[in-house]
py3Dmol code that shows the C-alpha trace and the ligand (Angstrom):
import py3Dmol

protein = """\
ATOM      1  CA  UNK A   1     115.375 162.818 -83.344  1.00  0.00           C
ATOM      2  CA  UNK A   2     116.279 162.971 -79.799  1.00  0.00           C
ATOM      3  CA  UNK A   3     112.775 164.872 -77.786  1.00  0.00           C
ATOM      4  CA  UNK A   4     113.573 167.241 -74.853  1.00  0.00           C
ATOM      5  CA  UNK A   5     110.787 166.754 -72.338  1.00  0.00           C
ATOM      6  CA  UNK A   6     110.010 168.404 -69.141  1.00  0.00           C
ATOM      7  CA  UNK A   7     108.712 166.266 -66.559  1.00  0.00           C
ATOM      8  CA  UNK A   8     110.042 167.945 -63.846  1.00  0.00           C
ATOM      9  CA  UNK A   9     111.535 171.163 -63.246  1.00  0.00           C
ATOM     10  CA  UNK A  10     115.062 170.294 -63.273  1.00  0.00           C
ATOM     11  CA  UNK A  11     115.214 168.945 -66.578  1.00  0.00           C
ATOM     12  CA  UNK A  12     116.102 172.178 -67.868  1.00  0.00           C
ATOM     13  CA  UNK A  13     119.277 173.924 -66.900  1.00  0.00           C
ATOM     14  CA  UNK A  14     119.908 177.339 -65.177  1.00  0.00           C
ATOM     15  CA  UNK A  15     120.141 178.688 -68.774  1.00  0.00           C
ATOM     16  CA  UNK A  16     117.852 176.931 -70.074  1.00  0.00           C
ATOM     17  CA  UNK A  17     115.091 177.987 -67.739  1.00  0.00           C
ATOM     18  CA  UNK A  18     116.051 181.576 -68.193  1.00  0.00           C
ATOM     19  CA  UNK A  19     116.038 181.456 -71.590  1.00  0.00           C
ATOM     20  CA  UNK A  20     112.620 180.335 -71.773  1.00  0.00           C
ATOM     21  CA  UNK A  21     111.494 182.986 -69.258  1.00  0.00           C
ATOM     22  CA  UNK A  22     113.011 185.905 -71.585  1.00  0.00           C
ATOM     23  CA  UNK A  23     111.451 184.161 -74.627  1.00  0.00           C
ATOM     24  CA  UNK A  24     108.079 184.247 -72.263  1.00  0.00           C
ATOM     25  CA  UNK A  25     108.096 187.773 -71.405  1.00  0.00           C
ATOM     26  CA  UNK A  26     108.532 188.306 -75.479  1.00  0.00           C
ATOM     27  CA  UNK A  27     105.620 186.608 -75.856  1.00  0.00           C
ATOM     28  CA  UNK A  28     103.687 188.485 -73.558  1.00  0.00           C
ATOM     29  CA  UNK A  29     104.479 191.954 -75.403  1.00  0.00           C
ATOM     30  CA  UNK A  30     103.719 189.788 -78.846  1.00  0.00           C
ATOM     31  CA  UNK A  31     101.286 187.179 -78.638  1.00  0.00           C
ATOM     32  CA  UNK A  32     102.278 185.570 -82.024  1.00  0.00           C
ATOM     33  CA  UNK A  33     105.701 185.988 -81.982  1.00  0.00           C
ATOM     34  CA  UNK A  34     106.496 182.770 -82.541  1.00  0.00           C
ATOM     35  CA  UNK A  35     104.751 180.264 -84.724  1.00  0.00           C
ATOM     36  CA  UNK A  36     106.809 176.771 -83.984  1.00  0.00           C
ATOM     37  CA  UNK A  37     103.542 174.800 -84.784  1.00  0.00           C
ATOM     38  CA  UNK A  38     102.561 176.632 -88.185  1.00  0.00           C
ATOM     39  CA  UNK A  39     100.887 174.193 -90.609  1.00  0.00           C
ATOM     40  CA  UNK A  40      98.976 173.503 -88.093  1.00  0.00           C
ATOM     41  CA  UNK A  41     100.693 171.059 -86.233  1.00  0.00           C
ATOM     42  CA  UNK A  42      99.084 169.175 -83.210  1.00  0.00           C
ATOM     43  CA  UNK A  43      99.470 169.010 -80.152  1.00  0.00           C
ATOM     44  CA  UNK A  44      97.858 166.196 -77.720  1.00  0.00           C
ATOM     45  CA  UNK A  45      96.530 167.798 -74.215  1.00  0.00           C
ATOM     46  CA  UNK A  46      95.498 164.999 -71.820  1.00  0.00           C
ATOM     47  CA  UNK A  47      94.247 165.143 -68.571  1.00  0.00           C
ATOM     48  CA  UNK A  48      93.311 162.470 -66.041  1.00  0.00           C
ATOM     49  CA  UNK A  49      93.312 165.073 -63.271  1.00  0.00           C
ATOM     50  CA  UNK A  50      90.381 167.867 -63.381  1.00  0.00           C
ATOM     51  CA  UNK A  51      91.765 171.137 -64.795  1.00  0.00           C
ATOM     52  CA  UNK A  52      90.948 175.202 -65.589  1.00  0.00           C
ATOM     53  CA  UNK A  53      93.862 176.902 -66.272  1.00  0.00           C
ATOM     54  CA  UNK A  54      95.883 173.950 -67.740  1.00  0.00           C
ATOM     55  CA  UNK A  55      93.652 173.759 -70.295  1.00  0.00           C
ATOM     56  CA  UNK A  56      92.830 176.781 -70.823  1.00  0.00           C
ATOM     57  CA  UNK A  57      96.607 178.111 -71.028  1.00  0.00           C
ATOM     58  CA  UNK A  58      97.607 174.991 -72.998  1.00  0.00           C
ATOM     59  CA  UNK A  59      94.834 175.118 -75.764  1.00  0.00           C
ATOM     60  CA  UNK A  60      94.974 178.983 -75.571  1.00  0.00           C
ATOM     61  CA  UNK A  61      98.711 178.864 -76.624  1.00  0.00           C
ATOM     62  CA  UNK A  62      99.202 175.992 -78.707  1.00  0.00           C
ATOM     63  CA  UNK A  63      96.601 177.930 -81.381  1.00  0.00           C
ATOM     64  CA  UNK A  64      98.689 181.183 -80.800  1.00  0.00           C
ATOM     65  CA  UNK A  65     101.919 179.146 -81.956  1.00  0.00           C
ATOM     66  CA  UNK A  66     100.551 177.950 -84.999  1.00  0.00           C
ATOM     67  CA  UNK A  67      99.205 174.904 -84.273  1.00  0.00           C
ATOM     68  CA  UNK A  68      96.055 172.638 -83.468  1.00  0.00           C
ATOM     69  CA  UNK A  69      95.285 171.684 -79.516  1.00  0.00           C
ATOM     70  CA  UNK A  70      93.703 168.192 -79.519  1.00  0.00           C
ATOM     71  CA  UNK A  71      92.224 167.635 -76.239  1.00  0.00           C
ATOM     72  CA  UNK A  72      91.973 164.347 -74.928  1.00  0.00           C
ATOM     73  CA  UNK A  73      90.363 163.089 -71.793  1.00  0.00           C
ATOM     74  CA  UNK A  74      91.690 160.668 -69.871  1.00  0.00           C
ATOM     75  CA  UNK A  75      88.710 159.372 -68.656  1.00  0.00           C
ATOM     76  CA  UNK A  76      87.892 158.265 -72.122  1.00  0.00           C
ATOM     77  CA  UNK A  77      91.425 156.993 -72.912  1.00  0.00           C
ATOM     78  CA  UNK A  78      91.930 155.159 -69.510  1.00  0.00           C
ATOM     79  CA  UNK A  79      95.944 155.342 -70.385  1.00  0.00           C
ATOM     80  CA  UNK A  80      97.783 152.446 -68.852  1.00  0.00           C
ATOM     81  CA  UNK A  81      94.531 150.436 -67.693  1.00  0.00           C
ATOM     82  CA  UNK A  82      92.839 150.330 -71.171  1.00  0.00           C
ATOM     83  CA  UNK A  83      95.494 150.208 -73.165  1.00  0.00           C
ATOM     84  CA  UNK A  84      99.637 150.121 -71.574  1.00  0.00           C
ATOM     85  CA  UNK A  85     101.720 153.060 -71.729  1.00  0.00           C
ATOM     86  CA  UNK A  86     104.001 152.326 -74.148  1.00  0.00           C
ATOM     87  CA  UNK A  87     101.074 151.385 -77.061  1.00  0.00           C
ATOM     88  CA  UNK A  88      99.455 154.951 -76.602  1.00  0.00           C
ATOM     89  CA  UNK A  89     102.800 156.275 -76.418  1.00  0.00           C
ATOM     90  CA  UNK A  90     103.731 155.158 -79.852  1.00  0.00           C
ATOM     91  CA  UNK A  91      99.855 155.709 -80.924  1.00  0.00           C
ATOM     92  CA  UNK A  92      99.902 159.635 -80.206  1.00  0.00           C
ATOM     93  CA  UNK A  93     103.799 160.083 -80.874  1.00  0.00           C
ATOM     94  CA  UNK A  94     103.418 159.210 -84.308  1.00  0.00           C
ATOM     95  CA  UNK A  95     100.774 161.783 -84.864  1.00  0.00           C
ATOM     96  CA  UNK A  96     101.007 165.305 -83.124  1.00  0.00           C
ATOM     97  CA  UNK A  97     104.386 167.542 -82.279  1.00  0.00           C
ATOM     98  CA  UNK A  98     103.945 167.439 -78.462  1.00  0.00           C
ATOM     99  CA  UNK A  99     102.542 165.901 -75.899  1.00  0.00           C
ATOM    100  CA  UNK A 100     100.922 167.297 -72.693  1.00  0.00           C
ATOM    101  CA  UNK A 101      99.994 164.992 -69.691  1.00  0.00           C
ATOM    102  CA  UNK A 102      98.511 165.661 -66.593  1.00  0.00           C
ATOM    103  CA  UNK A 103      98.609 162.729 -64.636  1.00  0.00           C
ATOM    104  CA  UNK A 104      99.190 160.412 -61.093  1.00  0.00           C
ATOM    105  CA  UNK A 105     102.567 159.020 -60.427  1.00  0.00           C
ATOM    106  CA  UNK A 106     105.417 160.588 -61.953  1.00  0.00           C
ATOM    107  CA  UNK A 107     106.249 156.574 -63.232  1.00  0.00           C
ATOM    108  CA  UNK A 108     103.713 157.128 -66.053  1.00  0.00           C
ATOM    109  CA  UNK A 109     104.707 160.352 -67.482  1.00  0.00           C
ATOM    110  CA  UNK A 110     108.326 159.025 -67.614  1.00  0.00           C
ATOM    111  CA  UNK A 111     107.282 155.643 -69.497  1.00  0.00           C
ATOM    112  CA  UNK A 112     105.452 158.386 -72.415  1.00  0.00           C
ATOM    113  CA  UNK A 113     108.702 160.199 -72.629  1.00  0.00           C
ATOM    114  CA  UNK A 114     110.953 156.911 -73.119  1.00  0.00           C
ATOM    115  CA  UNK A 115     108.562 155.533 -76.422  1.00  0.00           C
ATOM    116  CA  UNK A 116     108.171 158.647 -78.374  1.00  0.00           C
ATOM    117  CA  UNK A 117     110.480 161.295 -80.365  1.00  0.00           C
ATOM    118  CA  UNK A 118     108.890 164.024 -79.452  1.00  0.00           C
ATOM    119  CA  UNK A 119     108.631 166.856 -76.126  1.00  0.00           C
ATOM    120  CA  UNK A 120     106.470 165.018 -73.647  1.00  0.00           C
ATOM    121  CA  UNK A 121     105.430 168.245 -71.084  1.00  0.00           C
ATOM    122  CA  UNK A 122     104.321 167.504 -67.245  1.00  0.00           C
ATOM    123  CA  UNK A 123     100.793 169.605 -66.777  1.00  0.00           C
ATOM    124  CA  UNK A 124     101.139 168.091 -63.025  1.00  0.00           C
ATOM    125  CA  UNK A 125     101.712 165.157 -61.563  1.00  0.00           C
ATOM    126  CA  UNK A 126     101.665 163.480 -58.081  1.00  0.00           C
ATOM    127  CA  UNK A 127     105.112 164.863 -57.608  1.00  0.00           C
ATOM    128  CA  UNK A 128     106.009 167.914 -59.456  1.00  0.00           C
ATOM    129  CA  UNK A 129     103.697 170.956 -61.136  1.00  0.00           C
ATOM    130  CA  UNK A 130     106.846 172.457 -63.390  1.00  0.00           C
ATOM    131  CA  UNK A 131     104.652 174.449 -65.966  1.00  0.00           C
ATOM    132  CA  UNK A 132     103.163 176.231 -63.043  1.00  0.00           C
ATOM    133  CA  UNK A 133     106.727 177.281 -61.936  1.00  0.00           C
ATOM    134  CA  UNK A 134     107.583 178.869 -64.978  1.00  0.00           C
ATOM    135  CA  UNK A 135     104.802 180.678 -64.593  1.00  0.00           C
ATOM    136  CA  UNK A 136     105.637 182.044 -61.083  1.00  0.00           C
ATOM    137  CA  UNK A 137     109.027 182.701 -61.855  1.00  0.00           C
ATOM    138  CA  UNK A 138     108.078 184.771 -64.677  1.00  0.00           C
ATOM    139  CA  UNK A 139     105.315 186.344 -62.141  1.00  0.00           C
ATOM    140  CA  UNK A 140     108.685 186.720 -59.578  1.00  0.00           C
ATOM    141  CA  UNK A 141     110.750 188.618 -62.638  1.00  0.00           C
ATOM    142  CA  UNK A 142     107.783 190.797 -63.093  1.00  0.00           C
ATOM    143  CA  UNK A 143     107.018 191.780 -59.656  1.00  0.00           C
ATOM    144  CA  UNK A 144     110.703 191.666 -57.940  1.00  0.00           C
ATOM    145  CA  UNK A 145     112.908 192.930 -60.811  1.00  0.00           C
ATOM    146  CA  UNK A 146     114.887 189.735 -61.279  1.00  0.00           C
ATOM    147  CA  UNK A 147     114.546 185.989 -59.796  1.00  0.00           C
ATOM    148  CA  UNK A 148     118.884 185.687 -58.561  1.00  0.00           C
ATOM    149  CA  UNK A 149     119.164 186.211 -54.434  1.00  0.00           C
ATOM    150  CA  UNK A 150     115.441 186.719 -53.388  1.00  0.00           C
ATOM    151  CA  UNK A 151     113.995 184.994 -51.102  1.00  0.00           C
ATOM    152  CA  UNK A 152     110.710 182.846 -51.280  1.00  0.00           C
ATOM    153  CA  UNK A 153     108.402 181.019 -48.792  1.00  0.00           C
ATOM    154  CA  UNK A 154     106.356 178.674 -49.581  1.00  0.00           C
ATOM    155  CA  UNK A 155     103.755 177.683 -46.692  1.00  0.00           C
ATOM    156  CA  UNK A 156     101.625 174.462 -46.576  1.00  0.00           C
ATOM    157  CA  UNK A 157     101.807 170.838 -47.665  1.00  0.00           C
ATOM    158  CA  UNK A 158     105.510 170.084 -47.946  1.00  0.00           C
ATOM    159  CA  UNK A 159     105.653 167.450 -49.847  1.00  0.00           C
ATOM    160  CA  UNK A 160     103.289 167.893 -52.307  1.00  0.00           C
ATOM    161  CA  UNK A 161     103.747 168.683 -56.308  1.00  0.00           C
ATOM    162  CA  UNK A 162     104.165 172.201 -55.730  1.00  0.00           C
ATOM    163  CA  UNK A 163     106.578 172.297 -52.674  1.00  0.00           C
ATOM    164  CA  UNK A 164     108.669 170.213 -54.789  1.00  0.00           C
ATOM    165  CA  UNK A 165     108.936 172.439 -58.021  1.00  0.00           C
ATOM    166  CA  UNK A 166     108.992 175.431 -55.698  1.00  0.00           C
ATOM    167  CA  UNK A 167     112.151 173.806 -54.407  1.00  0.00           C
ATOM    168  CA  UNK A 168     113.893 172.616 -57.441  1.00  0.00           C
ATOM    169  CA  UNK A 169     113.088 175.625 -60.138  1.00  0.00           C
ATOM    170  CA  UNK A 170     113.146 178.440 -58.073  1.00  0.00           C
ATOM    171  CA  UNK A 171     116.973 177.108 -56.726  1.00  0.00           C
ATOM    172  CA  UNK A 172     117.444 176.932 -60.270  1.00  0.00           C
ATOM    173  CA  UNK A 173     116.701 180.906 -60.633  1.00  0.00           C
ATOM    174  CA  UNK A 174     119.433 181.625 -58.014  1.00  0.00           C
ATOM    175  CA  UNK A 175     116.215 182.043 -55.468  1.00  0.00           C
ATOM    176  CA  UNK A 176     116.636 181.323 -51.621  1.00  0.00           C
ATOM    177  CA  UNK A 177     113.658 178.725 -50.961  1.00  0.00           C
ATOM    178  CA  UNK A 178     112.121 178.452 -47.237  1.00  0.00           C
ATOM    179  CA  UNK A 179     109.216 175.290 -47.151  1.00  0.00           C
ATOM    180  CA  UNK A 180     107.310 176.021 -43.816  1.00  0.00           C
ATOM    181  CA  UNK A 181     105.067 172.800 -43.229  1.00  0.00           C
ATOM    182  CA  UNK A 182     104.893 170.279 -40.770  1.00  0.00           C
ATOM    183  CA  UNK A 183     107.434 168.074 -39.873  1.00  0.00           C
ATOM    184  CA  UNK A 184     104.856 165.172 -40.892  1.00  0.00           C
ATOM    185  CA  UNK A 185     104.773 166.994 -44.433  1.00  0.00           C
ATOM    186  CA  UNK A 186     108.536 167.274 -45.483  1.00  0.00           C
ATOM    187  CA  UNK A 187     109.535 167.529 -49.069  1.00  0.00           C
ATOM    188  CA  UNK A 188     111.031 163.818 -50.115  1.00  0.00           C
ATOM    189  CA  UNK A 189     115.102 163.597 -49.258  1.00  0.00           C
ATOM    190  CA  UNK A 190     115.195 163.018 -53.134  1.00  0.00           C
ATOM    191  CA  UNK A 191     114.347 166.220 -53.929  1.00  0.00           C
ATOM    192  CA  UNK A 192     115.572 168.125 -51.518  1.00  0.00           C
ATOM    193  CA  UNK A 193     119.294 166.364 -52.255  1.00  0.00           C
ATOM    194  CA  UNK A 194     118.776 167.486 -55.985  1.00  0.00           C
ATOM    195  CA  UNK A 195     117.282 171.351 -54.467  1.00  0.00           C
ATOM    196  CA  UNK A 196     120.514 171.819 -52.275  1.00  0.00           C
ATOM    197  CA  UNK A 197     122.879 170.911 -55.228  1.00  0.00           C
ATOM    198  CA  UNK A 198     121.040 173.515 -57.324  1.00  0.00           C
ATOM    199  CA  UNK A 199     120.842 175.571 -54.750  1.00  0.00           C
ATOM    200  CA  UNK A 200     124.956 175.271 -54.200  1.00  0.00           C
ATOM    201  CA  UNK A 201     125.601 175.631 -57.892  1.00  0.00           C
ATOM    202  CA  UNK A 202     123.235 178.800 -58.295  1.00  0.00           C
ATOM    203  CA  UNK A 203     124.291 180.804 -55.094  1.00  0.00           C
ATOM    204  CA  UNK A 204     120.862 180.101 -53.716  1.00  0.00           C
ATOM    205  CA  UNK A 205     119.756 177.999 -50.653  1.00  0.00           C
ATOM    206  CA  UNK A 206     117.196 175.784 -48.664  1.00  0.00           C
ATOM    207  CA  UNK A 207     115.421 175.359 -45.718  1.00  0.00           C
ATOM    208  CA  UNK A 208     112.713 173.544 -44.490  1.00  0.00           C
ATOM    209  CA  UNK A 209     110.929 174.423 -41.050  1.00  0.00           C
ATOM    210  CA  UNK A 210     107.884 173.496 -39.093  1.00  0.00           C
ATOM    211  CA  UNK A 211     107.761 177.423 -37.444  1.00  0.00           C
ATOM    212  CA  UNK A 212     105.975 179.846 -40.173  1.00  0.00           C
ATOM    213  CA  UNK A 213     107.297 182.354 -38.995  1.00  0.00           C
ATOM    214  CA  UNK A 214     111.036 181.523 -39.718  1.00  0.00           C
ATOM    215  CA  UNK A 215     109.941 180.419 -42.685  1.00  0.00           C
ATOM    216  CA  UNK A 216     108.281 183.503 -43.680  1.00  0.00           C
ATOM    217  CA  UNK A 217     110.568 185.865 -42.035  1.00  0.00           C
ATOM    218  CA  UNK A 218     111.619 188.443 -44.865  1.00  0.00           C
ATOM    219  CA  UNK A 219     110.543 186.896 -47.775  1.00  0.00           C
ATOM    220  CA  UNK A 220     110.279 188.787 -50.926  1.00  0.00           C
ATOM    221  CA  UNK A 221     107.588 186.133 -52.010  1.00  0.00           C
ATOM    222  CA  UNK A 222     105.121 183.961 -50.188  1.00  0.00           C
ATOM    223  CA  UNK A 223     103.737 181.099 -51.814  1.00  0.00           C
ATOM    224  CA  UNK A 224     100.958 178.482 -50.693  1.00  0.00           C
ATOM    225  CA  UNK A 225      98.969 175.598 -52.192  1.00  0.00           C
ATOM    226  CA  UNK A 226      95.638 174.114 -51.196  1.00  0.00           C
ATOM    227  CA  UNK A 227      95.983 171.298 -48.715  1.00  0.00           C
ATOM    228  CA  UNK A 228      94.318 168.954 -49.980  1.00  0.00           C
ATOM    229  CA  UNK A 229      95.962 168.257 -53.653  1.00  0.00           C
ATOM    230  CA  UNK A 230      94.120 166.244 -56.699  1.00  0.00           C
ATOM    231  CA  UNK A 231      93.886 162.819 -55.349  1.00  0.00           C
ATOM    232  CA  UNK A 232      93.792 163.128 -52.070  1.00  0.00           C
ATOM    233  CA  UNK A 233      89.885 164.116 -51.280  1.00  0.00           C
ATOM    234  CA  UNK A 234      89.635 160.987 -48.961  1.00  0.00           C
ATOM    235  CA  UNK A 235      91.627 163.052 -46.749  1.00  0.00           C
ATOM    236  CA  UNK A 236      90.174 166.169 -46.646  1.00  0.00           C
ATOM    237  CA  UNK A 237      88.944 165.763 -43.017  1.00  0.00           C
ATOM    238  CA  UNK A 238      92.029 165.228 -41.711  1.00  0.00           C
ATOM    239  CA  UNK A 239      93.849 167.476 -43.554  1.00  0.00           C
ATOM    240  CA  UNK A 240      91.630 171.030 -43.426  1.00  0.00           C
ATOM    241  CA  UNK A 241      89.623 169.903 -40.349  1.00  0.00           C
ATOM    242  CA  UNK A 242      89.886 171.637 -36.432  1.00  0.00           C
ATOM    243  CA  UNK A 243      93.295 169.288 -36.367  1.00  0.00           C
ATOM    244  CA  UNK A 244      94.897 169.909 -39.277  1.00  0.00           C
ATOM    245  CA  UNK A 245      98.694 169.894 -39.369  1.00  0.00           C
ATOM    246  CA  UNK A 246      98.434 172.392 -41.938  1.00  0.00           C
ATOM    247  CA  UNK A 247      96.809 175.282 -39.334  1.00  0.00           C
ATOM    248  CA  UNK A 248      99.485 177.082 -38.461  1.00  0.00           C
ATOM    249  CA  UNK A 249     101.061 177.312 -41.800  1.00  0.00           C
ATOM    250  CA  UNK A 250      98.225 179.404 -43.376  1.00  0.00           C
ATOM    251  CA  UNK A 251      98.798 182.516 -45.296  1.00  0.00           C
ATOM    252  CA  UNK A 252      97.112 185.159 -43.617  1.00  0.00           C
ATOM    253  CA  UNK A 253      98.054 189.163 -43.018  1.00  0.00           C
ATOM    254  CA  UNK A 254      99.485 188.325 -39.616  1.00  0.00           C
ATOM    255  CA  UNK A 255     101.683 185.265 -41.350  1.00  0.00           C
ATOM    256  CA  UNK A 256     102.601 188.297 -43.623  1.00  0.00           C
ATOM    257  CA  UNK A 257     103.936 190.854 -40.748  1.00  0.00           C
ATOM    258  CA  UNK A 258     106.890 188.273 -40.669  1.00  0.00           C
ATOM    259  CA  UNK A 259     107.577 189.114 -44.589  1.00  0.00           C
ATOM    260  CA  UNK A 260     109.071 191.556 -46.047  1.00  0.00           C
ATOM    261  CA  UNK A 261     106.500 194.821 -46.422  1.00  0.00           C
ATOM    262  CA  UNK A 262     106.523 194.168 -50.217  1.00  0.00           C
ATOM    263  CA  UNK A 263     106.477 190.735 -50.212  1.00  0.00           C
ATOM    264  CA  UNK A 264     104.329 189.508 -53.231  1.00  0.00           C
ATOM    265  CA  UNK A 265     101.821 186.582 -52.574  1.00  0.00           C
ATOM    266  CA  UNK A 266     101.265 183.853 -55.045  1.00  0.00           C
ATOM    267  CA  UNK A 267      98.813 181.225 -55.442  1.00  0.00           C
ATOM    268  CA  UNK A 268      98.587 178.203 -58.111  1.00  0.00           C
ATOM    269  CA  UNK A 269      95.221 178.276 -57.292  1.00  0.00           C
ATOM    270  CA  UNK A 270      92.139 176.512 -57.008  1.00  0.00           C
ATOM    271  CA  UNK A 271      92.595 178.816 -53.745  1.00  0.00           C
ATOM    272  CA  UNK A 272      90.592 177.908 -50.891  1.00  0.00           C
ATOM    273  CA  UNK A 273      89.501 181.259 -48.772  1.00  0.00           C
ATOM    274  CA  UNK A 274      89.593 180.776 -45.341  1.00  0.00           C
ATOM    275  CA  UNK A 275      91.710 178.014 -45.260  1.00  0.00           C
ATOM    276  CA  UNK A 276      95.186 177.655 -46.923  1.00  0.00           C
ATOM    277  CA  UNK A 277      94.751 181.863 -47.197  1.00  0.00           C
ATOM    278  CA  UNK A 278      92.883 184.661 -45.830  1.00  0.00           C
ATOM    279  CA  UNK A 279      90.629 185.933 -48.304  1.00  0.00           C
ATOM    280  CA  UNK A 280      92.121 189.727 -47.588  1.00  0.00           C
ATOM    281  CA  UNK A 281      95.321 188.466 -48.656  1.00  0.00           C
ATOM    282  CA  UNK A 282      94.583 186.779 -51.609  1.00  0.00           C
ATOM    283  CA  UNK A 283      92.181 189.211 -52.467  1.00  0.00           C
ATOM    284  CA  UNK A 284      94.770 192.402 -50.989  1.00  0.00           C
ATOM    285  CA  UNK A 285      97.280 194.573 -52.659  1.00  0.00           C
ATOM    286  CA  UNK A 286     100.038 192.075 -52.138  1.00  0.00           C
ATOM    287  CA  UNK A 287      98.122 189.354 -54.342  1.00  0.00           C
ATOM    288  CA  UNK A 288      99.732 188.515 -57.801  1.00  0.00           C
ATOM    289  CA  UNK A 289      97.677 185.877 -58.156  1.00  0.00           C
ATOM    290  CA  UNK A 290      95.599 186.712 -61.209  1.00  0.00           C
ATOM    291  CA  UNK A 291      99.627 188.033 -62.932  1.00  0.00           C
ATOM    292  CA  UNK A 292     100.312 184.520 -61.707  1.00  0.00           C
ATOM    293  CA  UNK A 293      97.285 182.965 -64.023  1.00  0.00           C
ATOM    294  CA  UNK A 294      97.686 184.915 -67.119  1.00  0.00           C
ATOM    295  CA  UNK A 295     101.550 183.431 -67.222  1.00  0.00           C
ATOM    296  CA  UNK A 296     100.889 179.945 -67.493  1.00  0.00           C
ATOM    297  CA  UNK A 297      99.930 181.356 -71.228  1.00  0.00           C
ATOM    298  CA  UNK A 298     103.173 182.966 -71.748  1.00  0.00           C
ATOM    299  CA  UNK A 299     105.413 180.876 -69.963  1.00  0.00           C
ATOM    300  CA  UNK A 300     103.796 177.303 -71.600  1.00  0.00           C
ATOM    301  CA  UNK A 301     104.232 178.954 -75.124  1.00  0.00           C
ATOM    302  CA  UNK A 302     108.076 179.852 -74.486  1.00  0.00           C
ATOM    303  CA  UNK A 303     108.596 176.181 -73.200  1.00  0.00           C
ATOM    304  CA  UNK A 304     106.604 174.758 -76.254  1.00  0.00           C
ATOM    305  CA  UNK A 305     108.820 176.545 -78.602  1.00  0.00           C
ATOM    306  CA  UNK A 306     111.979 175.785 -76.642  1.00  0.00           C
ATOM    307  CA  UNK A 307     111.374 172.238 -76.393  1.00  0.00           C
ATOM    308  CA  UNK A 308     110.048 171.925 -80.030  1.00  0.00           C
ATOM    309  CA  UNK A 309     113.507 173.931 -81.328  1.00  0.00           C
ATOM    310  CA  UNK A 310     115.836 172.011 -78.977  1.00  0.00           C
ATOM    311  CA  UNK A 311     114.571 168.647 -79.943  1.00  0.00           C
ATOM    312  CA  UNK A 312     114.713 169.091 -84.021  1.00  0.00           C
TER     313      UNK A 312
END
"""
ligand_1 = """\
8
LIG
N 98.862 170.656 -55.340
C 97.711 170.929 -56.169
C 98.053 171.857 -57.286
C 96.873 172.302 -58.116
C 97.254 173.144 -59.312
C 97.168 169.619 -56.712
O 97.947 168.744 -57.090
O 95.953 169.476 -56.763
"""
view = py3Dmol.view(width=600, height=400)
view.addModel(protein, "pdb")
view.setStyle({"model": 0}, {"cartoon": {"style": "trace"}})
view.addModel(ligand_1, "xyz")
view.setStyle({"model": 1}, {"stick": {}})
view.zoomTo()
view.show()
């Protein structure tokens, strides 16, 4: 058996990605639509990052699928220090129907995928958050009518996980993407190569500025992230502090004059009040955040069942 995997967002096609949406917003109207996992079948969830709605969403919809969520904690399993990659790869592959991995460097999720035969799905890593994505671009269809030619902003840490899926998926839905962050904070040339070429292909586009307000200027859909990702809480000070780069990019209701007067707002959350947003926009009539939540459910169970199908 050859395993489709998503470890970041542009392992699925255009197609692909909007299949899985449509088969998301099915599952929405009909929770148990599908049942990929009946028997039940497992499914390993491991985290060595802390998590809410990851876990929640992932555990959530395996058991609406049909099958069994086994949780595993990384702390316990120390992957790749107490045992290597590969040996817990073939140790868990042999057992459940999917894997799910939240983890560091994107190195390590990639090294599970190459020693097992079946889906390997990214819950977040260091580079790329592409479960979250679906999520928002389901949020995005819900909200805006359709994904192809809209515009979204994305305000903060540029080259963190979610800048980076923001930049490769939403290209992928046809989606204009604007990254307003400092020019210390750029998305990595990798990505943005890969972005532009999707963007090309789709009819979409790119652009990365350090002035908000270009960034944000008619947007249909402003996005932002905490500053100060998983793994980085040495550097809180620096980065939320009286100097932080990350100041001027904050989402608050005079950011949002700039966008258009319906933009939607969207948050991956944990959200941070008072610093990467206002709490009167997150908490305003513009905020899709909690939409934004409730679709990590949806949109996980339409990739699980995509994956599982395309890889059998
Ligand atoms: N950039 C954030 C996303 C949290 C869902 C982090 O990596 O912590």
């Amino acid at each position: 058996m050859t395993a489709r995997h998503l470890l970041a967002d542009d392992d699925l096609t255009a197609a692909e990605q909007s299949q899985v949406l449509d088969l998301a917003a099915v599952l929405k109207a009909e929770r148990h639509a599908e049942q990929p996992l009946a028997g039940p079948q497992a499914v390993a969830i491991i985290f060595d990052k802390p998590t809410l709605r990851t876990q929640l969403s992932f555990a959530t919809g395996v058991a609406e699928l049909g099958g069994y969520p086994m949780s595993v904690d990384g702390n316990l399993a120390q992957i790749g220090s107490r045992e290597s990659i590969p040996d817990v790869a073939r140790v868990i592959g042999r057992q459940v129907s999917a894997i799910v991995w939240r983890t560091h460097g994107q190195a390590r999720i990639e090294e599970m995928a190459a020693h097992v035969d079946v889906p390997v799905v990214n819950a977040l890593t260091d580079d790329y958050h592409p479960c979250q994505l679906l999520a928002d671009l389901l949020t995005i269809r819900e909200h805006k009518g359709a994904t192809a030619g809209r515009t979204l902003a994305y305000l903060g840490d540029g080259a963190n996980n979610m800048a980076h899926s923001y930049l490769l998926a939403c290209t992928l839905a046809g989606m204009h993407v604007r990254i307003g962050t400092p020019a210390s904070h750029r998305p990595t040339a990798d990505v943005l190569a890969r972005a532009e070429r999707i963007a090309a292909e789709q009819g979409g586009s790119v652009l990365v500025t350090d002035d908000p307000a270009t960034a944000a200027a008619g947007a249909d859909v402003v996005a932002t992230d905490t500053w100060v990702s998983m793994g980085m809480e040495e550097e809180q000070g620096g980065r939320t502090g009286a100097t932080s780069p990350f100041a001027p990019f904050a989402v608050t209701r005079e950011l949002l004059t700039h966008a258009a007067a319906d933009a939607s707002v969207l948050h991956c959350l944990p959200a941070y009040r008072g610093v990467e947003i206002e709490a009167e926009v997150i908490d305003g009539p513009q905020s899709v955040v909690w939409d934004e939540a409730e679709n990590r459910l949806h949109a996980q169970k339409a990739l699980l069942t995509f994956l599982l199908r395309a890889s059998s």
